[in-house]
C-alpha positions in Angstrom: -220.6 57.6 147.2 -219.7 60.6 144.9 -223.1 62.3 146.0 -222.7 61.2 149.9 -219.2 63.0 149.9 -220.8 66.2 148.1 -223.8 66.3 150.6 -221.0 66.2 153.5 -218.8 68.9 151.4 -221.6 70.8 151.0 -223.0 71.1 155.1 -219.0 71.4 156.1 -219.6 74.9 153.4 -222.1 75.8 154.6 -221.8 75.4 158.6 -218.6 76.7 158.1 -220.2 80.4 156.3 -217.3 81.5 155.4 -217.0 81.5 151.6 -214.9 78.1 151.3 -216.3 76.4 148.0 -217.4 73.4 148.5 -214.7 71.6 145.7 -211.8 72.7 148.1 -213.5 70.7 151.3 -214.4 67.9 149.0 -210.5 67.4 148.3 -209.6 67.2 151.9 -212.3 64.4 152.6 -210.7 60.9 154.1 -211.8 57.8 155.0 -211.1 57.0 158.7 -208.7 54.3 159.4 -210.8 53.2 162.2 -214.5 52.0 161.1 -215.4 52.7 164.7 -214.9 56.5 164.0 -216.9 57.1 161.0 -217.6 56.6 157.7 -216.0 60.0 156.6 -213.6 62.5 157.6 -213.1 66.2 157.4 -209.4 67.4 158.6 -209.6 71.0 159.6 -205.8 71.8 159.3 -205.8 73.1 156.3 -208.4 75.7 157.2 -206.4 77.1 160.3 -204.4 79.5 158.7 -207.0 80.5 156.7 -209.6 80.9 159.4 -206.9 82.2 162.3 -208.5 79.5 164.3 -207.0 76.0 165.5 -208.6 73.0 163.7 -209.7 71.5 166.8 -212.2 74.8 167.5 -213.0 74.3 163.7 -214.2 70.7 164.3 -216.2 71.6 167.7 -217.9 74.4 165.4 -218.9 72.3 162.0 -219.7 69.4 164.0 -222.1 71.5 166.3 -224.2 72.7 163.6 -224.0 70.1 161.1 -227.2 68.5 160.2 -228.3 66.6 157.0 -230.6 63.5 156.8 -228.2 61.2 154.8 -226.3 61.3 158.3 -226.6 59.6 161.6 -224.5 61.9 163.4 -221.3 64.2 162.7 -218.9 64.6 165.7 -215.6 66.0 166.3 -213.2 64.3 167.3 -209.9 66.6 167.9 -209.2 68.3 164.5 -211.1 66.5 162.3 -215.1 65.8 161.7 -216.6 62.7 161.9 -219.4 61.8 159.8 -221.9 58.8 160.4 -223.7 57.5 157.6 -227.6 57.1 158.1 -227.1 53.4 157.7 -231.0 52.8 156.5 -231.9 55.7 154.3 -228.2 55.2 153.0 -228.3 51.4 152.1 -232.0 51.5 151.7 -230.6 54.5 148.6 -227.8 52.4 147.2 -229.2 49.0 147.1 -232.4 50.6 144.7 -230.0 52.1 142.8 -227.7 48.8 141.9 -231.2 46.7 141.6 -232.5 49.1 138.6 -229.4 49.8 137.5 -227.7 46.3 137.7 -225.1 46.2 135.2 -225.4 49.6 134.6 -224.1 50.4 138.0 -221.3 52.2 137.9 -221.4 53.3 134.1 -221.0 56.5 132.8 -222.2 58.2 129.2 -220.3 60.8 127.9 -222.5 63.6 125.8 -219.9 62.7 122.7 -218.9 59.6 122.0 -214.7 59.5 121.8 -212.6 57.0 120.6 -209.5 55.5 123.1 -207.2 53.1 121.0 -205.6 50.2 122.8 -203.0 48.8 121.2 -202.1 45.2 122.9 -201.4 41.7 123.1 -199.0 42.3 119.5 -197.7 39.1 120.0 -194.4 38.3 117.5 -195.3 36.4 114.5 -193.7 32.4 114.2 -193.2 32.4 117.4 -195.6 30.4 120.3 -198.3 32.6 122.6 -196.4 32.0 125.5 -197.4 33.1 129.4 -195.0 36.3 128.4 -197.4 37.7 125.9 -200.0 37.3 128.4 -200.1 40.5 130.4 -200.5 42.6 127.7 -203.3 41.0 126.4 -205.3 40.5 129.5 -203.9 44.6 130.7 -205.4 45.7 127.7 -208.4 43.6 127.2 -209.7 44.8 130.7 -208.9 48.1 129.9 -210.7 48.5 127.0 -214.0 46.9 129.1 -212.9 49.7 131.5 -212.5 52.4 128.9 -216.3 51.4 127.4 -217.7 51.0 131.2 -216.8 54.8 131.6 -218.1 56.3 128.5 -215.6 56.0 125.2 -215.5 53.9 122.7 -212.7 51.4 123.1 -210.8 50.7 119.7 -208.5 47.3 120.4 -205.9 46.9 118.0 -203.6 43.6 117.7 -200.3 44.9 116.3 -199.0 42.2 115.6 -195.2 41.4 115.5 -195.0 40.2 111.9 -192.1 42.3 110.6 -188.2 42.9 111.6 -185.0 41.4 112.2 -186.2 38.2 114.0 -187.6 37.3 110.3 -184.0 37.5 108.9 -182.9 34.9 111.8 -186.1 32.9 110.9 -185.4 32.1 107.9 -182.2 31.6 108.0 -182.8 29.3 110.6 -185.6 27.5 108.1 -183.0 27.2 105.3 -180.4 25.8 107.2 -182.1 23.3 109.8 -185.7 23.4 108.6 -187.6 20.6 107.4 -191.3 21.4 105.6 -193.1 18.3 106.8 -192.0 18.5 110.3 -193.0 22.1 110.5 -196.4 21.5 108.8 -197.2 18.9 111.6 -196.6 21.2 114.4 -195.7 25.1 112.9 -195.3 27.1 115.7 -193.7 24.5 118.1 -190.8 23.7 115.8 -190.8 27.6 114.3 -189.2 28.0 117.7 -187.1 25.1 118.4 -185.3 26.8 114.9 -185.3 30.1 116.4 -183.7 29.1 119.5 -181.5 27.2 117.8 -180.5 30.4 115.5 -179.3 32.2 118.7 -177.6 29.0 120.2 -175.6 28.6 117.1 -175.6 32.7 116.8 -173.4 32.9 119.9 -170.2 30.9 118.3 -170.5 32.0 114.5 -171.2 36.1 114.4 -171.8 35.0 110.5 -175.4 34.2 111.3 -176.6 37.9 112.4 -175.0 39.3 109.2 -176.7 36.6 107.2 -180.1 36.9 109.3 -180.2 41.4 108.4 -179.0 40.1 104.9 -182.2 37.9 104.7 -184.6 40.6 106.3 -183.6 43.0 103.7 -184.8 40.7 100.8 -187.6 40.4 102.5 -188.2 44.3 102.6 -187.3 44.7 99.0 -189.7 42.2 97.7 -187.6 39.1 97.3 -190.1 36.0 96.5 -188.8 33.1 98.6 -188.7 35.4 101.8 -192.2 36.7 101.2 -193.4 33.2 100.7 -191.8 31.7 103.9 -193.1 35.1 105.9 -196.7 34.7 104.7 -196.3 31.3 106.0 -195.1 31.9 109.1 -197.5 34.8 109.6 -200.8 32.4 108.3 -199.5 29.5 110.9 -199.5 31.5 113.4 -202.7 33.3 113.4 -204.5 30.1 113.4 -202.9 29.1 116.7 -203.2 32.7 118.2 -207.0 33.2 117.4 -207.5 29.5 119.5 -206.1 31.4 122.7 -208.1 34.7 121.8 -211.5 32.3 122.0 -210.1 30.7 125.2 -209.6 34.1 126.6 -213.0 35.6 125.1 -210.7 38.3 123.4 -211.8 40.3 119.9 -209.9 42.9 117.8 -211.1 45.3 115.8 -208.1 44.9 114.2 -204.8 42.9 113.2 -202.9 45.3 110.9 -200.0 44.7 112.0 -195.9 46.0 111.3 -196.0 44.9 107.7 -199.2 46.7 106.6 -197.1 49.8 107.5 -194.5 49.0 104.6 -196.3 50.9 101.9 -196.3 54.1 104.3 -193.0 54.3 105.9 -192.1 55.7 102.9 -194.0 59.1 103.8 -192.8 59.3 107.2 -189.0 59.7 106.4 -189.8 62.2 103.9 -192.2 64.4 106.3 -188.7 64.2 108.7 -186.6 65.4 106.5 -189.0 68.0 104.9 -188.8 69.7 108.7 -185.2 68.8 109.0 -185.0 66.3 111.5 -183.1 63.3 110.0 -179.2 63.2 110.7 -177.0 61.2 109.5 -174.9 59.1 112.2 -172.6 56.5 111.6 -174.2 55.5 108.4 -177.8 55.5 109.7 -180.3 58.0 109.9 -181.8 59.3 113.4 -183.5 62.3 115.5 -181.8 63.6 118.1 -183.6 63.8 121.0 -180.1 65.5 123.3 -182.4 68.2 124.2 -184.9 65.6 126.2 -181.7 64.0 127.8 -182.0 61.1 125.3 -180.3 58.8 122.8 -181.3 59.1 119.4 -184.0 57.4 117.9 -183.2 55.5 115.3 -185.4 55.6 112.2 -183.4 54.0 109.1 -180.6 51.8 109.5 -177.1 51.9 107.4 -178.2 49.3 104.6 -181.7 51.1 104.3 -184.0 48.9 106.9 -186.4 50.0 108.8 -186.9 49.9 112.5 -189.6 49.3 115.8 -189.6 53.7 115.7 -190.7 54.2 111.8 -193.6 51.4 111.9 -194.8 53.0 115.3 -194.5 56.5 114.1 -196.2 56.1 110.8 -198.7 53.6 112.8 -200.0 56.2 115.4 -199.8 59.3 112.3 -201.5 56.5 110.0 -204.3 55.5 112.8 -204.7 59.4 113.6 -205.4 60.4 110.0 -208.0 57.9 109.6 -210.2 57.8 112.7 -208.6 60.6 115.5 -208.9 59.5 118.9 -209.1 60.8 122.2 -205.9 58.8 123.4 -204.0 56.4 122.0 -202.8 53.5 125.4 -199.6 51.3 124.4 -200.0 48.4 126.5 -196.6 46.9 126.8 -193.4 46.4 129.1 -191.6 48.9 130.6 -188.8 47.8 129.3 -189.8 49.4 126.2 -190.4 53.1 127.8 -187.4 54.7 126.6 -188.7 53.5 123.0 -191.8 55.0 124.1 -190.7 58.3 125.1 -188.8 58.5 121.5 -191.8 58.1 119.3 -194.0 60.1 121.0 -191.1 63.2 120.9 -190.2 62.4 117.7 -194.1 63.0 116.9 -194.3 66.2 118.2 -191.1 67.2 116.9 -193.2 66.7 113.5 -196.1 68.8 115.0 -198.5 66.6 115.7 -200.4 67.7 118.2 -202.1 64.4 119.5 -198.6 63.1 120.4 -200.0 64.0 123.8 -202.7 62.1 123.9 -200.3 58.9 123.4 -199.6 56.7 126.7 -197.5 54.1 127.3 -198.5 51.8 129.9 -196.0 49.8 131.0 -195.9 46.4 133.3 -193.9 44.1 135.2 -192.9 40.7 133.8 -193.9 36.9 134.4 -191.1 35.3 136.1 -190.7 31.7 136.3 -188.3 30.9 139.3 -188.0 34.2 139.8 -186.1 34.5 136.0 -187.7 36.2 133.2 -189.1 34.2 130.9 -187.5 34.1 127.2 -188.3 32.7 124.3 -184.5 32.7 122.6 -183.1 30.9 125.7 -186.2 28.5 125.2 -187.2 29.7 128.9 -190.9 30.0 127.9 -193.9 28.6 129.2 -197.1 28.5 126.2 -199.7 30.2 126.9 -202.1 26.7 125.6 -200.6 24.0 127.7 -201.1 26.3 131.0 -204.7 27.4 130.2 -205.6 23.6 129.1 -203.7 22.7 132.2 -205.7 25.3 134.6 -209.0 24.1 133.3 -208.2 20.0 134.2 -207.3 21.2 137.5 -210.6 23.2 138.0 -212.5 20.5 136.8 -210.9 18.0 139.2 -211.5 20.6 141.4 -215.0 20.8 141.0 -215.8 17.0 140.8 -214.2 16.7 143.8 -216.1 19.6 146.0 -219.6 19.5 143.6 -219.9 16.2 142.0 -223.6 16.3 140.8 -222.9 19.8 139.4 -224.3 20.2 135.7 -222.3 21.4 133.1 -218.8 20.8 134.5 -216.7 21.7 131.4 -218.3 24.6 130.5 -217.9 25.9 134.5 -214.2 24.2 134.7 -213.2 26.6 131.0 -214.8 29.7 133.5 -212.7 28.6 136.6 -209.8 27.9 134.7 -209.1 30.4 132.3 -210.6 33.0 135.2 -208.3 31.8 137.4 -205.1 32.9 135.3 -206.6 36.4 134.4 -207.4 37.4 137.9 -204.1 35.8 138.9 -202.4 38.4 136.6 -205.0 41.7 137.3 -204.6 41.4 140.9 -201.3 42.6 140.7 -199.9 46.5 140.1 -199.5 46.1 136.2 -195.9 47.6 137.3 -195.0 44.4 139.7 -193.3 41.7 138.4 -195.1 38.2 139.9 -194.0 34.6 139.9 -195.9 31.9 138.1 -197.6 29.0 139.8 -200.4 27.5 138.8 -201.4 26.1 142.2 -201.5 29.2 143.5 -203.6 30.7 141.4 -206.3 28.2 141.5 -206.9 27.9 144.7 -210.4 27.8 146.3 -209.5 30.1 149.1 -207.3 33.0 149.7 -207.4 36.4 146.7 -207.5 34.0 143.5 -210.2 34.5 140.8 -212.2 30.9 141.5 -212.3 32.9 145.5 -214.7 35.7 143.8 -216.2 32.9 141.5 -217.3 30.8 144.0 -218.6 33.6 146.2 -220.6 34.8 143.4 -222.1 31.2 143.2 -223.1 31.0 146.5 -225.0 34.2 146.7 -226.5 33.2 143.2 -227.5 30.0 145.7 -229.2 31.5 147.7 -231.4 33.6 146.1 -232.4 30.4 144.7 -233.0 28.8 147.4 -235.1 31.7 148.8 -237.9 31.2 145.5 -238.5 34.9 146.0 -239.2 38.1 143.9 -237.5 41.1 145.4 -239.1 44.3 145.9 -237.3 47.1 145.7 -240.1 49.8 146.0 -240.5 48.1 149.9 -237.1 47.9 150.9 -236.8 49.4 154.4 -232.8 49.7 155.1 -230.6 47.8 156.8 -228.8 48.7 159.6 -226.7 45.9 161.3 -222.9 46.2 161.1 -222.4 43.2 158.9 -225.2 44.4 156.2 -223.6 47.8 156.6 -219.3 47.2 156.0 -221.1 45.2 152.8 -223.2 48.3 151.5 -220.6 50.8 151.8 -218.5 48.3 149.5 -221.0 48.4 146.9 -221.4 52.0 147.6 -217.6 52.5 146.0 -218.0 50.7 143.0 -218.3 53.7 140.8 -215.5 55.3 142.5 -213.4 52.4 141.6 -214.1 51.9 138.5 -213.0 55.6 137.7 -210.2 55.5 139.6 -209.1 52.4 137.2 -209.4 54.2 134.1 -207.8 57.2 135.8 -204.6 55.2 136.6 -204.9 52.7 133.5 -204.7 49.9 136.9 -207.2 47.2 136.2 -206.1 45.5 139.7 -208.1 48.4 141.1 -211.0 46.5 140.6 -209.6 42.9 141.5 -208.5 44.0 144.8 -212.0 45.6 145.1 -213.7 42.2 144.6 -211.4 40.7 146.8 -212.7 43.1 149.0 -216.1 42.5 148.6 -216.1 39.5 148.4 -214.6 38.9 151.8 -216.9 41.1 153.5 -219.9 39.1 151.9 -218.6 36.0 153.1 -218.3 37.5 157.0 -222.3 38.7 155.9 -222.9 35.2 155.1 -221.7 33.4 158.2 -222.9 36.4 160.6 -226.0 36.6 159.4 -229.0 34.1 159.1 -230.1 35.5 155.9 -233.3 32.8 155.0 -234.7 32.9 158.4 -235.5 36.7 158.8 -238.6 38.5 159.0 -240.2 39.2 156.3 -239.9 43.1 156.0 -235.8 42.2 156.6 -235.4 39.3 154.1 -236.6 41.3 151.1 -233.5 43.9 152.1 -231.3 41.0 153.2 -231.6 39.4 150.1 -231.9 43.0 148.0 -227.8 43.1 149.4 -227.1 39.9 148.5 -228.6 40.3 144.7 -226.8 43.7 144.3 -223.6 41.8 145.3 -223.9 39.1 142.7 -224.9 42.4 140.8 -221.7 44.3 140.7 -219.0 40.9 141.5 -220.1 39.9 137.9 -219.8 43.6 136.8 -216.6 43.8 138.3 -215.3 39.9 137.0 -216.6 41.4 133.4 -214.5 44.4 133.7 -211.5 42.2 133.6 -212.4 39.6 131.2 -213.5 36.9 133.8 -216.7 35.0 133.8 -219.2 34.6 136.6 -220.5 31.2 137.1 -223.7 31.0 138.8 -223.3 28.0 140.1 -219.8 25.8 141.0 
């Protein structure tokens, strides 16, 4: 697409002859609204001033000289240009290219390799992978298939929650209502029927919060029983996180967490005082940030803990040190942007000049009856249950529609656990969305086993066809139904960048939604198997380069592509 638009700038330039770079028309390009009017737009307001002519004389001029073989025909049409694709030498153009390229399309390689951290997923220690932790990890997982797809090297880093406060409560909670053989049968299921339980009872004796920082600050000074009961907590749950990370075809190349920043916190509060920044207010000790409009952040609390701010600040001046990066993305909820904006002012407050290379990328929340849900208030739905859930129903599904089907568990794990992801990506990352797990696995409508299925049937029939392409004889297609598909494919690359520009992985699942739709309407419009000769090898060139970039664009996100359902 990027070279069709820059052949169009370029003839606009020159037809135009007088001096207007071609960049600045390029900027100004549209799509039409109405497919019936082009495939591209040129609005010639913007030039009136400039060229003391009106925009619809501007049009009539460009139009009348305008001549360039990747185009049918340019017309005006009032103030703007109209440009119509050659639909043969065009599709005939993009169709080779996806076919040698296949899953190549769309990829870019950067002269020097650079490194984008991701950190994501960071789910809290001792507590259950519930459907709230999700969004991170699939946001960030896509996003670092994105990041690679364009050229960097994605760095995806798990930092875990396995330090803070919530580890006073816990074992607290442990010491007064625990019971080791109960917890051994089932860790993290009764870890948070105690935690729970810690803020129920929390809410009528204000003892427990003074006893839970109490406990927490043993733990930060060493104290044996507290380390013990953390490292248990911490080991427990690892083992039941890394069985979600398989379902979810999820790696990390790495898990250092909060706690492996203990040993260097240390360093941190003394480079902030060495350049004056710590104050001391109401026992604690901060940064003001008044300048910035904002509280202060706080880095060292009154009896000497530590905080969220002094883990993530020696974390990102830790990760910097050892392996700089390009950009550092922070994939979790907005409800943590004002924490956000603190570290990454604080950092360059210190003089570190890669503080603006850090992102946060926030998102909306999972709500379940349109609440949020919570693991204190015991509102949570786990993560497990749902994805073991989702992949029954698929299977049912599946018996039911293709009983004779081969391979049915492996498919229904594919349907299942795709169905969740894409139910998530599809949305803004910013949009809060309400779970159902109907919903999402539905056959029919913008769900994940939608774009699944449609990439089986075109898998199908190629199949069925029993023939070898050949993409040195393909002659362009030039019906309307071939056409809407090709100029889908044709934006692939466009929306892949425009993904990692925004940090929006739904980008690409609406584009596969998209696509996939438009194949479909291909599918019933068109009698693909019963063509001529010289017009099946093209018809089923489109159809391969649309299996082609749907399980390009089901990778990006961390969804599978079954080839047959």
């Amino acid at each position: 697409m990027g070279k069709l638009l820059m052949a169009f700038a370029e003839e606009i330039s020159i037809s135009l002859d007088k001096g207007i770079h071609t960049s600045v028309i390029q900027e100004l390009l549209e799509k039409p609204k109405d497919v019936n009017k082009g495939d591209i737009a040129f609005p010639c307001f913007r030039l009136a001033n400039r060229l003391k002519t009106s925009p619809v004389t501007i049009a009539s001029e460009i139009a009348s000289k305008f001549q360039h073989p990747l185009f049918e025909k340019v017309v005006a049409d009032g103030p703007y240009v109209n440009g119509f694709f050659n639909k043969e030498v065009v599709g005939q153009t993009i169709l080779k290219e996806i076919l040698r390229k296949e899953a190549n399309y769309g990829s870019k390689t950067l002269d020097k390799e650079q490194r984008i951290v991701i950190d994501f997923s960071s789910p809290n220690i001792a507590k259950p992978f519930s459907m709230g932790h999700l969004r991170s990890t699939v946001i960030g997982h896509s996003l670092g298939n994105i990041i690679e797809k364009c050229g960097y090297k994605a760095v995806r880093i798990n930092h875990l929650g396995d330090w803070g406060t919530q580890f006073g409560k816990l074992i607290v909670a442990y010491r007064r209502w625990g019971n080791h053989e109960i917890i051994e049968k089932n860790p993290i299921k009764e870890l948070l029927k105690l935690y729970v339980r810690f803020h129920d009872e929390a809410e009528s004796n204000k003892e427990l919060e003074k006893e839970a920082r109490i406990w927490f600050k043993k733990l930060e000074d060493g104290n044996e029983e507290a380390k013990q009961l953390w490292q248990w907590f911490r080991d427990e749950s690892l083992k039941e996180f890394s069985k979600i990370y398989t379902l979810l075809n999820i790696q990390f190349d790495s898990f250092n967490g909060e706690a492996f920043y203990n040993d260097k916190m240390e360093q941190t509060i003394i480079n902030l005082q060495q350049k004056n920044l710590l104050e001391t207010s109401e026992g604690a000790e901060v940064v003001k940030l008044e300048e910035y409009g904002l509280p202060p952040c706080l880095i060292r609390k009154s009896d000497g803990a530590t905080l969220y701010a002094t883990r993530d600040l020696t974390a990102a001046i830790y990760r910097y040190e050892n392996e700089p990066f390009a950009k550092t993305l922070y994939v979790v909820g907005h409800e943590q942007s004002l924490h956000f904006k603190q570290i990454f002012l604080v950092l360059e407050k210190l003089g570190y000049s890669f503080a603006k290379t850090l992102v946060h990328v926030p998102f909306g929340f999972i709500l379940k009856n349109g609440k949020k849900m919570s693991t204190r208030k015991g509102r949570v739905v786990l993560l497990d249950e749902v994805l073991n859930e989702a992949i029954q129903l698929a299977k049912k599904n599946i018996e039911e529609k293709n009983p004779t089907l081969s391979n049915k568990d492996e498919i229904a794990k594919m349907v299942g656990v795709g169905a969740i992801i894409f139910h998530d990506l599809k949305n803004e990352r910013q949009n809060n969305f309400e779970f159902c797990l109907e919903d999402m696995l539905k056959f029919e409508g913008n769900t994940g086993p939608y774009i699944q299925y449609t990439h089986a049937r075109a898998c199908s029939i190629l199949r069925k066809a029993q023939q070898t392409i050949q993409v040195d004889k393909l002659t362009g297609l030039n019906d309307k139904s071939s056409w809407f598909v090709i100029k889908l494919l044709m934006e692939f690359p466009t929306v892949i960048e425009r993904s990692f520009t925004l940090n929006e992985p739904s980008q690409i699942a609406k584009y596969v939604i998209d696509l996939s739709q438009e194949f479909n309407k291909f599918y019933n419009n068109v009698k693909i198997l019963s063509a001529n000769y010289s017009k099946l090898n093209d018809k089923l060139a489109l159809v391969k380069a649309v299996t082609i970039v749907l399980n390009e664009g089901l990778r990006l996100l961390g969804i599978k592509a079954p080839s047959e359902m």
